[in-house]
N, C-alpha and C positions, 0 to 999 in steps of 0.2 A: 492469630485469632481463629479458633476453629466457627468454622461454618455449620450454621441451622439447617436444618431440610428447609425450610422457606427461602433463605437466599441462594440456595440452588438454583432457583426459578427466575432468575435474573441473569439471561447469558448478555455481556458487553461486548458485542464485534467490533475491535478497537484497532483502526490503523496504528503504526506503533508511532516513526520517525513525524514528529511536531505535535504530532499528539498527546503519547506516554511517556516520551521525553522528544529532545531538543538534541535538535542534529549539527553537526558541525565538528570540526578537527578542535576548534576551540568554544571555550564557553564565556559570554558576556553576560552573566548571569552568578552574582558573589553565594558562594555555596553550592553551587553546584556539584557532584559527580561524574565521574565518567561510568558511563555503563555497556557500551557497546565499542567491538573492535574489529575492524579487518581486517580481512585474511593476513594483512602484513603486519599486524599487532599494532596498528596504530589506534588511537583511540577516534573514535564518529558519532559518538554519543553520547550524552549529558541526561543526569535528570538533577530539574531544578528543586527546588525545596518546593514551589506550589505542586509540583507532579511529582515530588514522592509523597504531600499529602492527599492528594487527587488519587494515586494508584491506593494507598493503606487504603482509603475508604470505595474503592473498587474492589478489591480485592476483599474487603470484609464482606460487601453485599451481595457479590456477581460470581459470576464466572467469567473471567475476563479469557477471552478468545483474542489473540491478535490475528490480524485481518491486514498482512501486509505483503509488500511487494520485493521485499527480500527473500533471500532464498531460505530455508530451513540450516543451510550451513551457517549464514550469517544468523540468522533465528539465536542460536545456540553458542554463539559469541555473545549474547546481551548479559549483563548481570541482571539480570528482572525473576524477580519471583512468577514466572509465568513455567507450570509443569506438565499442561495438561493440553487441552485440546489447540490449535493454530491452524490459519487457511495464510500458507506462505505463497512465494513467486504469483503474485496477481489471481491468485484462484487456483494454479494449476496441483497445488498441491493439497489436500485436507489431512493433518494427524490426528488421531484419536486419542483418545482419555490418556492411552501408554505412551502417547508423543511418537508412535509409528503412524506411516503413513496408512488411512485410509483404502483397503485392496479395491471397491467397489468405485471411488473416488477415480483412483489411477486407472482402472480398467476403462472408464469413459474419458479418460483423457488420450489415454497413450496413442490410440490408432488416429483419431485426428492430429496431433502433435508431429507425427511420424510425416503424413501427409504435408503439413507446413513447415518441415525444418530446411525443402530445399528455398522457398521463399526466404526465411528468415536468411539463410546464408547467402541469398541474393543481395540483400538490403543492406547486410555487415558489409558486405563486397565494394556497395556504393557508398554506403555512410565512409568506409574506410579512404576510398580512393578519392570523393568529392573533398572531403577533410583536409589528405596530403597536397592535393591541389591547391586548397585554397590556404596553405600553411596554418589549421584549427586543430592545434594541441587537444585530441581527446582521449579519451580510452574507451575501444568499443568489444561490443561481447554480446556472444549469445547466453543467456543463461539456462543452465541446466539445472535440475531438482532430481536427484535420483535419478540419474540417467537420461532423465528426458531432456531435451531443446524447448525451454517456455518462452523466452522474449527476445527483445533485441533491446542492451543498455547501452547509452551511451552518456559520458558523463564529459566535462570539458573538465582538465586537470590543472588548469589557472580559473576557474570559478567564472568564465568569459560568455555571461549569459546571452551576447549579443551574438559570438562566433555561434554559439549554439543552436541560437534561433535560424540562425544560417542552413543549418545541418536538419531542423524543422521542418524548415519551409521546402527543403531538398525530398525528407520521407513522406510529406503529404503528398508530394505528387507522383511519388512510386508507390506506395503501399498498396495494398488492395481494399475496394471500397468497403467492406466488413469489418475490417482490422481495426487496432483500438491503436490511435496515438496521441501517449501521454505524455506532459512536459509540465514539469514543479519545479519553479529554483534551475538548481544543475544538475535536473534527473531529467534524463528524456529516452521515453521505452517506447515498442512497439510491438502490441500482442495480437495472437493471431484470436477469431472470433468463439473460438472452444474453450476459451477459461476466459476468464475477468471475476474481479473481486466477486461479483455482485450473481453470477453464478453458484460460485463455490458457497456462498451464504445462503442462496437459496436452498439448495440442496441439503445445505450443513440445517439448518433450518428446519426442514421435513422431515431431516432421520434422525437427527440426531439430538436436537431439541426437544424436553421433553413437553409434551403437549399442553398446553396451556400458560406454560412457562412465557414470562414477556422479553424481550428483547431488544436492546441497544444499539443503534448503529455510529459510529464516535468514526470521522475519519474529518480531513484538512483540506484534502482538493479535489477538485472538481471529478475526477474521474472515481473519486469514494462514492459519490453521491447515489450512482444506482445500487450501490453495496447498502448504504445506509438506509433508502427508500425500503429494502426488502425486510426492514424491523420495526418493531411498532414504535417504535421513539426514534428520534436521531439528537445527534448531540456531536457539537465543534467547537473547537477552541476560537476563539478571535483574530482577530489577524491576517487569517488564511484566505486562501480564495474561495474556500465555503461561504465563510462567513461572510467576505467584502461583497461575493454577490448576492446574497443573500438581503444580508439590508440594503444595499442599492435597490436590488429588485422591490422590499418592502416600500422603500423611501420612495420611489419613481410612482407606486404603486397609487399608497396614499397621497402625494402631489396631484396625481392624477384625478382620484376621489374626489377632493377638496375642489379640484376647479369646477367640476361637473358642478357640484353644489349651489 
């Protein structure tokens, strides 16, 4: 469906993985596709029949921007009708209209990045060695984007949420107090204080947005939510830890109300 000059003005900052589709090696979900694979050609993503109807009608109104924490290589493994602009690796990357990187974007990355790649290889070093220690099946890495060092992932590769939290409770106490540590499921990063989604949005936001245009923020967990804050709307799926806190906090909210009364 081609696009109006009016739904130009509708950019969607849309994390991708539980969002725009459904993650996982396999799908409990009847009809689903696979649409995303890595690097080992296996398939790690699904999209269900409600998010292929959710993305068509995103896609006919918006400009759907993904806004996620994969890297640009993975970006580009998705089968997603997404051609144009993306804020990949946690913020540290922004592509433009041509799906190259951002030159202005990279120039305020690179030299802080530079400056924290020896922490982050201090962090790999423990995460790796606390792990073998403690016999926690993971796989860890620093990820890069175009050359640069942006995070620290780590994933458990028997899906051992609990070995994991292990490996958590181990990076809060070395990290440094600025640093952002993230953990969804069996994703667990740690980024240094110079990117985060909710950066690269604001920024994407000021230059690139055109003026007056409104803006969506669509992400699952908790560490979306400054990303999301920097749009005039937000919007999450159910389920998530957006959402679970989100009506608790309402329900607690209202409980509360009610007594006063």
């Amino acid at each position: 469906m081609k696009k109006s000059k009016a739904t130009r003005q509708i950019f969607l900052l849309a994390d991708v993985d539980d969002n725009l589709i459904a993650t996982g090696r396999k799908s409990v979900v009847e009809g689903a596709k696979p649409v995303a694979w890595d690097n080992k050609g296996e398939v790690c993503g699904f999209l269900t029949p409600k998010q292929k109807v959710m993305l068509d009608w995103f896609q006919a109104g918006c400009e759907v921007v993904p806004t996620t924490a994969r890297s640009t290589d993975a970006m580009r493994r998705f089968r997603l009708p997404f051609r144009r602009y993306a804020i990949t690796a946690f913020g540290g990357t922004v592509l433009g209209a041509n799906g190259q990187p951002l030159t202005k974007w990279r120039n305020f990355v690179e030299a802080p990045a530079a400056a924290a790649q020896p922490i982050l290889s201090g962090l790999l070093t423990l995460v790796t060695t606390e792990a073998e220690a403690a016999g926690i099946d993971v796989r860890a890495t620093v990820l890069q984007d175009y050359g640069i060092d942006m995070f620290l992932s780590i994933k458990h590769n028997q899906r051992n949420l609990e070995e994991l939290g292990v490996l958590h409770a181990v990076v809060l106490k070395a990290v440094p107090a600025d640093w952002t540590v993230h953990l969804n499921g069996n994703f667990l990063a740690v980024y240094p204080p110079h990117i985060g989604k909710e950066k690269a949005a604001r920024w994407f936001i000021d230059n690139i947005v055109p003026k007056g245009a409104i803006t969506i923020g669509m992400g699952d967990s908790l560490t979306d939510a400054p990303f999301m804050a920097e749009c005039d709307y937000i919007f999450m799926p159910n389920g998530t830890q957006n959402s679970r806190a989100f009506i608790e906090l309402i329900t607690r909210t209202a409980t509360r109300a009610s007594a006063l009364r």
